[in-house]
C-alpha positions as CSV (number, residue, x, y, z in Angstrom):
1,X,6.7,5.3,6.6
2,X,10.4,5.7,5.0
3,X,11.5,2.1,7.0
4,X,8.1,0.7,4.6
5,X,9.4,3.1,1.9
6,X,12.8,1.3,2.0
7,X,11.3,-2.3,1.9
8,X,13.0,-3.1,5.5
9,X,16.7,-2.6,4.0
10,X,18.5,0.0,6.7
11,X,20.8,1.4,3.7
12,X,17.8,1.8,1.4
13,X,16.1,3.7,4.2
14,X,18.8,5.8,4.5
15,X,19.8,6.8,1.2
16,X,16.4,7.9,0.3
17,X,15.5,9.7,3.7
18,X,18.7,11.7,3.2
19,X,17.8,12.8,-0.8
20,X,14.2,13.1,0.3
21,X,14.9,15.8,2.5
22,X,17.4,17.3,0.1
23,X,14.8,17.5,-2.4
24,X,12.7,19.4,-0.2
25,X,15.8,22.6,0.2
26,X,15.9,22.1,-3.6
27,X,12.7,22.6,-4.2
28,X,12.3,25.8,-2.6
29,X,15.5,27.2,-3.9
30,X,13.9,27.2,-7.4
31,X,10.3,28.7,-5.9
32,X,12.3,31.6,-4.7
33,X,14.4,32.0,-7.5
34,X,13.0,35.0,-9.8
35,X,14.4,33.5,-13.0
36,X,13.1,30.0,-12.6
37,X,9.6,31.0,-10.9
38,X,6.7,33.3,-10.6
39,X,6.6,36.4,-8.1
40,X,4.9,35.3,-4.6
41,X,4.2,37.5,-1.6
42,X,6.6,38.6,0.9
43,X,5.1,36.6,3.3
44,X,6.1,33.4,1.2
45,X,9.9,34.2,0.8
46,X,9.5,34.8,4.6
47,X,8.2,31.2,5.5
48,X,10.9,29.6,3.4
49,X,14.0,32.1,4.9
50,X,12.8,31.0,8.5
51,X,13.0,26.9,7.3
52,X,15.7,27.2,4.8
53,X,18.2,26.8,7.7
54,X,16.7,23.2,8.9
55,X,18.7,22.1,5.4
56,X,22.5,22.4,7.0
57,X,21.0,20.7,10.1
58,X,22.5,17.4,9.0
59,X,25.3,18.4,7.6
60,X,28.4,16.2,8.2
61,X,31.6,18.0,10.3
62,X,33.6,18.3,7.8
63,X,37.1,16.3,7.3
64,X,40.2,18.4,5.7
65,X,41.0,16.6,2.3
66,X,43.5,13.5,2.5
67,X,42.2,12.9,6.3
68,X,40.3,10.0,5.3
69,X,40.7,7.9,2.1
70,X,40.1,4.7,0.4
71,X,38.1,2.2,2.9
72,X,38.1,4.9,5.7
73,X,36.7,7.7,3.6
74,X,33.8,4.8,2.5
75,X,33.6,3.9,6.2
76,X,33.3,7.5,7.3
77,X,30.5,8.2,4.5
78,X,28.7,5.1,5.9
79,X,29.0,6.2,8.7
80,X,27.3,9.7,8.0
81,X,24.6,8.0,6.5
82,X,23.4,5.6,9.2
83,X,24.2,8.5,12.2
84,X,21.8,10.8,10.2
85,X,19.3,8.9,8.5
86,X,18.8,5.9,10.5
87,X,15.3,4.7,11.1
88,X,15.2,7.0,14.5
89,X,16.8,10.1,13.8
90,X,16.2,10.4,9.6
91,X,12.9,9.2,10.6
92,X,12.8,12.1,12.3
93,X,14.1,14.8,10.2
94,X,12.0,13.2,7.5
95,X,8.6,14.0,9.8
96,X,9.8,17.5,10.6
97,X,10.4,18.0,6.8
98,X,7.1,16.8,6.0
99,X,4.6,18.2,8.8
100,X,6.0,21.4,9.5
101,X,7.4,22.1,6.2
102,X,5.7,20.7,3.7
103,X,2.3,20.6,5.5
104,X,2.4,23.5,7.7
105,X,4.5,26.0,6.4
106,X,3.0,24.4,2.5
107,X,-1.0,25.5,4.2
108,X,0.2,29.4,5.0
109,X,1.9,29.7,1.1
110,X,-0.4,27.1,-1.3
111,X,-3.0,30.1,-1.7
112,X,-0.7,33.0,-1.1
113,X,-2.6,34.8,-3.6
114,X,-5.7,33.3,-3.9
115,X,-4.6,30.8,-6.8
116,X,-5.4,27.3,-5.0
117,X,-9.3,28.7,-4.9
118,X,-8.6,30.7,-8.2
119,X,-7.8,27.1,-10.1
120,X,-10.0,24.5,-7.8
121,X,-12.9,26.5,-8.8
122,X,-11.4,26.6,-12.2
123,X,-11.2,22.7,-12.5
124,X,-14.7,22.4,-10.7
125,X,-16.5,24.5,-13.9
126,X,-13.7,22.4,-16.4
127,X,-15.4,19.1,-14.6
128,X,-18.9,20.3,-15.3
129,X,-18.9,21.6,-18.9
130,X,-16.4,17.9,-19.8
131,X,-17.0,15.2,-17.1
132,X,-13.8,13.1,-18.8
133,X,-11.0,15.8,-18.7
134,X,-8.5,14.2,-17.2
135,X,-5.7,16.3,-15.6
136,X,-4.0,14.1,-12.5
137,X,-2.4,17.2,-11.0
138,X,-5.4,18.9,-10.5
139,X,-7.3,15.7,-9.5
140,X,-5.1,15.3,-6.9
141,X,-5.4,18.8,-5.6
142,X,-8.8,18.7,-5.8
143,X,-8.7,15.1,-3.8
144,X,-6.6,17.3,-1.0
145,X,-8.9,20.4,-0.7
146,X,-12.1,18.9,-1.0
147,X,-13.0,19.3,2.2
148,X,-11.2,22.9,2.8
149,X,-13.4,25.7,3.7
150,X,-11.4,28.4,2.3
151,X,-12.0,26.9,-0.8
152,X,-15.8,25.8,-0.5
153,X,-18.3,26.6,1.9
154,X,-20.4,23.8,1.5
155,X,-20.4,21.3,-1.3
156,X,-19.1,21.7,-4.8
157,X,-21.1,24.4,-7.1
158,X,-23.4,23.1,-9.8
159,X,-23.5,25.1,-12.9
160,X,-25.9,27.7,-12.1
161,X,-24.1,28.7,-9.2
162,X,-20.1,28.6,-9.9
163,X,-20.0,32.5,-9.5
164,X,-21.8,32.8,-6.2
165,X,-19.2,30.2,-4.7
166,X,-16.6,31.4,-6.5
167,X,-17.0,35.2,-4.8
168,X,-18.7,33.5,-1.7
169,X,-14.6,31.8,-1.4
170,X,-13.4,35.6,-1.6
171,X,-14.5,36.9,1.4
172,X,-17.7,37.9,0.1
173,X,-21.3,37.4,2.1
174,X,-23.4,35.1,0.1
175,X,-26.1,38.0,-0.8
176,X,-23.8,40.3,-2.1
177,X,-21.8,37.3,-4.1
178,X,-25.3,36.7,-5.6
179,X,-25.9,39.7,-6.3
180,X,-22.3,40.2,-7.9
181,X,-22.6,37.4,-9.5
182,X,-26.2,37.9,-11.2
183,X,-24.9,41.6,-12.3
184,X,-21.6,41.0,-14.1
185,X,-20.8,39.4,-17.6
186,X,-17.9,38.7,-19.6
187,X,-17.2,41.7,-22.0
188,X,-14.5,44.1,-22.2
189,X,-16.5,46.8,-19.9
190,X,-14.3,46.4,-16.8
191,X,-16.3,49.7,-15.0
192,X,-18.4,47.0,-12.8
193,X,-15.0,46.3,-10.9
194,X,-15.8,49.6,-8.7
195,X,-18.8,47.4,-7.1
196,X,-15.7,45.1,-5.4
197,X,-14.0,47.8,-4.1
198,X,-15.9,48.7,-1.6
199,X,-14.9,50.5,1.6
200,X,-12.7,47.3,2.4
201,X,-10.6,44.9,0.9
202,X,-11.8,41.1,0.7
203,X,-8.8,39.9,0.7
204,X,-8.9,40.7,4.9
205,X,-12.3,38.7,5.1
206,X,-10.5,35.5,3.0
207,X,-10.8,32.4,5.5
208,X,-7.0,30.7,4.9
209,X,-5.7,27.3,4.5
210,X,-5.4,25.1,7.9
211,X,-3.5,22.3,7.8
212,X,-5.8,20.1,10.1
213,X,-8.1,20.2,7.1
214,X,-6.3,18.6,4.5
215,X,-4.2,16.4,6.4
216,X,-5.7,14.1,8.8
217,X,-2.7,12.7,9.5
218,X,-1.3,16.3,10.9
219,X,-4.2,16.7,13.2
220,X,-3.8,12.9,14.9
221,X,0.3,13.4,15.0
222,X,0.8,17.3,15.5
223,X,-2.2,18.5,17.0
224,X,-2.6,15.0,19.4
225,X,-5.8,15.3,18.1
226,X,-7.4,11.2,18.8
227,X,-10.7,12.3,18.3
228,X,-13.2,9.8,16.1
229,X,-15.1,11.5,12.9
230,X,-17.2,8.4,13.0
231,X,-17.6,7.1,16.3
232,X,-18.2,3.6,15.3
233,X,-15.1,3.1,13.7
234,X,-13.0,0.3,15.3
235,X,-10.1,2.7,16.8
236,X,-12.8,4.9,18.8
237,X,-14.1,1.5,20.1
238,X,-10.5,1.0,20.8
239,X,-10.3,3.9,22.7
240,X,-13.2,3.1,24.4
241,X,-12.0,-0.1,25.7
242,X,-8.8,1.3,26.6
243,X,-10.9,4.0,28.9
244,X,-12.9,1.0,30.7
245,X,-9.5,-1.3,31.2
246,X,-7.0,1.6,31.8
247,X,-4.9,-0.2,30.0
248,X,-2.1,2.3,28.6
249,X,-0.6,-0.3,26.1
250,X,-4.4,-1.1,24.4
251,X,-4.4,3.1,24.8
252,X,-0.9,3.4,23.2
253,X,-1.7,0.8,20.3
254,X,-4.8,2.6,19.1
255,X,-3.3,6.1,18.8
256,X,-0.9,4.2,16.9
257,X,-3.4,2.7,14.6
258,X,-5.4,6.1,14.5
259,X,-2.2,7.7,13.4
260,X,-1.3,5.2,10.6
261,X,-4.7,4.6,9.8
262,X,-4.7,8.5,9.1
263,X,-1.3,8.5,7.1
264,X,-2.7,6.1,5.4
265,X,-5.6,8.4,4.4
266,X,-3.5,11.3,3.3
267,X,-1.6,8.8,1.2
268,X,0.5,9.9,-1.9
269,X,-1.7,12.7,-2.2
270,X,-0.7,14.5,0.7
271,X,2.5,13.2,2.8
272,X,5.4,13.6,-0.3
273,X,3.9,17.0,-1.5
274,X,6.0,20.3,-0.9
275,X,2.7,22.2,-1.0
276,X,4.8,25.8,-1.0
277,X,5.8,24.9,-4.4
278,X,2.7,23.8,-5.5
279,X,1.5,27.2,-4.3
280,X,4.2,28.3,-7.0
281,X,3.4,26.2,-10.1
282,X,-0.2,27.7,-9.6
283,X,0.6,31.3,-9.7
284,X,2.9,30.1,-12.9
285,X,-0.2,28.8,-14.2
286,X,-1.9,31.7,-13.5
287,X,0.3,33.8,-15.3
288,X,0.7,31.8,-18.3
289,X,-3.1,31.4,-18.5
290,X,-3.0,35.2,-18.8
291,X,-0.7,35.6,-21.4
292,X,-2.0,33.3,-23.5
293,X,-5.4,34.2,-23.6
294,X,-4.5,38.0,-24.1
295,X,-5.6,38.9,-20.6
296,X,-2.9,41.5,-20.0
297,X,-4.7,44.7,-20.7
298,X,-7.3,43.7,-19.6
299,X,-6.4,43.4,-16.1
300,X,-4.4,46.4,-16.2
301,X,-7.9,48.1,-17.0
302,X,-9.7,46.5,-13.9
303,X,-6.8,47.2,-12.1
304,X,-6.7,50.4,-12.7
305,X,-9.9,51.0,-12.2
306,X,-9.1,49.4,-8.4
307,X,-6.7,51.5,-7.7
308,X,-8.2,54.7,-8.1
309,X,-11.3,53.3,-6.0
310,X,-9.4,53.3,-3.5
311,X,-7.4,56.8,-3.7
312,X,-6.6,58.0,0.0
313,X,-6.8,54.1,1.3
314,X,-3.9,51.9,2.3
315,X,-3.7,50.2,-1.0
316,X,-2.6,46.3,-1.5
317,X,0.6,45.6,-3.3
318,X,0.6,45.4,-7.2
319,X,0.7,41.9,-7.3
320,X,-2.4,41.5,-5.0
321,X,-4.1,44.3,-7.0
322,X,-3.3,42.0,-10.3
323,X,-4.6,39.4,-8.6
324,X,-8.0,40.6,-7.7
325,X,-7.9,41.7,-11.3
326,X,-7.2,38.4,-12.9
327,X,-10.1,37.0,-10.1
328,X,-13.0,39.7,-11.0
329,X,-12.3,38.9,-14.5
330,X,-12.8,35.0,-14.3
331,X,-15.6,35.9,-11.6
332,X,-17.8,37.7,-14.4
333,X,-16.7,34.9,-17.2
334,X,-18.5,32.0,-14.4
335,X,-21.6,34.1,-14.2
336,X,-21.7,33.9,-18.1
337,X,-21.6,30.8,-17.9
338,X,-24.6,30.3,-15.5
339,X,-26.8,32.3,-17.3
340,X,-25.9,30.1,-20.4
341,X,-24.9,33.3,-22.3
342,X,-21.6,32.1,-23.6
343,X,-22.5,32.7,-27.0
344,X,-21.6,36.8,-26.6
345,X,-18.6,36.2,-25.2
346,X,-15.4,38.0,-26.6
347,X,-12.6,35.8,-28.3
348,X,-10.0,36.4,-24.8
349,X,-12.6,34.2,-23.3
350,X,-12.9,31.3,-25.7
351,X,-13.9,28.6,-23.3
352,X,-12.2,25.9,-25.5
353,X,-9.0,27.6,-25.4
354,X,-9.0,27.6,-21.6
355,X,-9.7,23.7,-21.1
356,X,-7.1,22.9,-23.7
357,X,-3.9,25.4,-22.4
358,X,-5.3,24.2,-18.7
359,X,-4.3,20.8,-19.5
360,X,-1.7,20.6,-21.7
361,X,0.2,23.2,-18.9
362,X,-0.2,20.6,-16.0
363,X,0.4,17.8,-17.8
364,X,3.8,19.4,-18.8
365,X,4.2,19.8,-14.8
366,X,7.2,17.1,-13.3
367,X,6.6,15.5,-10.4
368,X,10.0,16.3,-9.2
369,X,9.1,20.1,-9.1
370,X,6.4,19.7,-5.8
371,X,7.0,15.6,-5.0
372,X,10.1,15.1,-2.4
373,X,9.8,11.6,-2.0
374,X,12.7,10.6,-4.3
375,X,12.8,6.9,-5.9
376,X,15.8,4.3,-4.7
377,X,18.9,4.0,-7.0
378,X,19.0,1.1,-9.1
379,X,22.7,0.6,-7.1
380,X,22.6,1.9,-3.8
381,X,25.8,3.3,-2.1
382,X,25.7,5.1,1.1
């Protein structure tokens, strides 16, 4: 994909292989920076500590100053370059960098928190109540996830039914999401909280994020996965032929083609996206969403009420607990909404105010923040 990338020119290829996978270390060095990004779960700082070492992988040996200069020191960069990222080798680190970091280690941090289901449902009820909101980043996401089961189980929620799915995506069994969903209401009374608390925590019962199910292309590639969805499609016929002819070249050339035909599916919404950072930007969102609809006490109050529901339990961390707080909240405001009783709500849920802040925020979102596929330099010198 970086050789077609590159338009067929070897220094091209090069040049944006090598700042491609750059991108990628500099990208998560501003995720796990407290004063550039939101707070995420251990387990996230974890996943990008174990892979934040594949970054001096191709690093150059290094030459003492003076050692090499003026056509040797251009020779030697050159060099570099086309030892590193030539089609075979920067081809390589490229597909490390994008399956296993981007893709696999992107599918254990996107939802970290809950915030991928937290804002896909959120889009969902934004699609329903204004069918020509446009908001590309979330499109996209949505485009990606669509077919995730952590996220829905089943098709999309009509209105009527947001708040079942919405809990259902939670851990919850679908008769005690209904009956959550049919009992709470969007007011200041936070005291219905208790009823989530339980004797467990949902968070345990939360199906996660695979990365076979947003990426087709990781299952044919990674998981060696040359299975047909749609057995008459022309690479299982493909396959079939290859089984009656034994023919390991007709065999060879349609895993190929089921593997680019697959890339070709994930596209631009799947193969360039650091989807650990993406996991980021939504729990900014999250947080700014908060703030600006005067949420804060509020969930302090639901929290509160959390915690001392569980007194004597192993209690979740403060962010997970703010979490769940933020989630019950926006739970009880969706099954307003299906019960068309949006006329009583408070002014912390104006509905308008939510559609227009959830736009204008990702729109303000730079592709350069969560894209590592950089574009060539108008003058390229490697």
């Amino acid at each position: 994909m970086f050789v077609l990338q590159g338009n067929g020119h070897l220094a091209r290829v090069a040049e944006q292989s090598k700042r491609s996978y750059n991108m990628l270390f500099q990208q998560w060095e501003i995720a796990v920076d407290l004063s550039k990004s939101p707070k995420n779960t251990p387990q996230f700082y974890t996943i990008v500590d174990n892979f934040g070492w594949l970054a001096s992988l191709v690093e150059p040996v290094p030459v003492e100053h003076g050692q090499a200069v003026g056509p040797d020191a251009a020779w030697l960069k050159l060099s570099e370059s086309f030892a590193f990222w030539n089609p075979v080798f920067g081809g390589g680190f490229m597909l490390y960098a994008t399956y296993m970091c981007c893709i696999g280690a992107g599918s254990a941090t996107v939802d970290s928190l809950g915030q991928l289901r937290f804002i896909l449902h959120l889009y969902n009820w934004l699609m329903l109540r204004e069918p020509t909101l446009n908001i590309p980043f979330l499109a996209s996401m949505d485009t990606v996830f669509k077919g995730t089961r952590a996220v829905w189980f089943g098709a999309k929620p009509e209105k009527g039914s947001c708040a079942k799915a919405f809990w259902v995506s939670w851990g919850m069994n679908a008769r005690r999401a209904e009956k959550l969903a049919s009992e709470h209401a969007a007011n200041k009374n936070a005291s219905s909280f208790g009823s989530l608390s339980g004797k467990y925590d949902m968070r345990s019962t939360m199906d996660r994020i695979w990365p076979d199910e947003f990426s087709a292309s990781y299952r044919r590639l990674i998981q060696h996965d040359y299975r047909s969805y749609t057995p008459q499609s022309t690479a299982n016929k493909e396959l079939s032929e290859a089984g009656k002819h034994q023919d390991f070249m007709v065999d060879l050339l349609a895993r190929f083609k089921m593997i680019r035909d697959a890339m070709e599916e994930d596209g631009n919404n799947v193969l360039p996206v650091n989807f650990a950072v993406v996991g980021s930007i939504l729990l900014d969102f999250m947080d700014a969403l908060s703030d600006h609809m005067g949420w804060a006490d509020m969930m302090e109050e639901v929290a509160k009420n959390y915690r001392g529901a569980r007194l004597g339990e192993s209690s979740m961390s403060e962010l997970n607990v703010k979490d769940m707080a933020l989630s019950s909240m926006w739970g009880r405001l969706l099954s307003c909404i299906d019960r068309d009783c949006t006329d009583q709500l408070i002014p912390e849920f104006d509905l308008d105010k939510v559609s227009v802040f959830t736009k204008s925020f990702f729109d303000k979102v730079d592709k350069t923040r969560y894209i590592i596929w950089v574009q060539p330099l108008e003058a390229t010198s490697v």
